[in-house]
N, C-alpha and C positions, 0 to 999 in steps of 0.2 A: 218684321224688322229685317234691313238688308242690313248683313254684316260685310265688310270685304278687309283686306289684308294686304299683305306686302310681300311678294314674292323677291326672292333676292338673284338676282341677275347673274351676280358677280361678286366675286368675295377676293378681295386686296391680299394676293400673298401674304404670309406671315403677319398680316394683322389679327386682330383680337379675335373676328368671326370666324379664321379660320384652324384659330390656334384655340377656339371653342369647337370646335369640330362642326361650326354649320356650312354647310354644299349649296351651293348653287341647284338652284330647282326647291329650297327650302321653302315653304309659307308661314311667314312671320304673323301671328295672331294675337298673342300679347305680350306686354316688357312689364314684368314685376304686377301682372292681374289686370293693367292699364290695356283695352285693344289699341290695337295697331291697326287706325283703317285708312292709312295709304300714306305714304314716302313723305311727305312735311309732316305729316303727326310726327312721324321717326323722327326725324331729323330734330321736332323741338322735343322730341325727349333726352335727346344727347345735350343734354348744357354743358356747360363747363364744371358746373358742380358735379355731374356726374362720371366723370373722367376718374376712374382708377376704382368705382361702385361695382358690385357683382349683380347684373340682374338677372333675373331668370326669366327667360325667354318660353314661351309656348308656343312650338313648331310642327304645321304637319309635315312629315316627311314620307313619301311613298304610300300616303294612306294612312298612316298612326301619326297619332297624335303622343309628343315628348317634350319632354321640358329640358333646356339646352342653359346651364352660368354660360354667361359671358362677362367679362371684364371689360366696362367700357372705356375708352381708349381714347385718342384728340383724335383726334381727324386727318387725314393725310389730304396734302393740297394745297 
């Protein structure tokens, strides 16, 4: 089974990802146990309903594997 994930490019000053402390270069692997296998799964996990939820993120970062809350947030734009 071919898993893949969501590297995050870019993180929006003072928004929610970076005020969760995730970096750029982060790979996004799953939101709350759900994988994350590529940028529209993301996206439809952010509903509306979820705006202001804490989910917990599974992040590799430099090689280890951490689990990062985030506070999900509306969207800028």
């Amino acid at each position: 089974m071919t898993q893949t994930a969501v590297v995050l490019h870019s993180i929006v000053p003072g928004g929610p990802a970076e005020r969760s402390g995730l970096m750029q270069g982060d790979v996004l692997i799953t939101l709350d146990g759900l994988p994350v296998t590529g940028p529209g799964v993301l996206l439809r996990m952010m509903t509306a309903e979820a705006i202001g939820h804490v989910a917990k993120l599974q992040v590799l970062r430099r090689g280890r594997l951490i689990e990062v809350p985030v506070a999900i947030g509306q969207r800028a734009g």
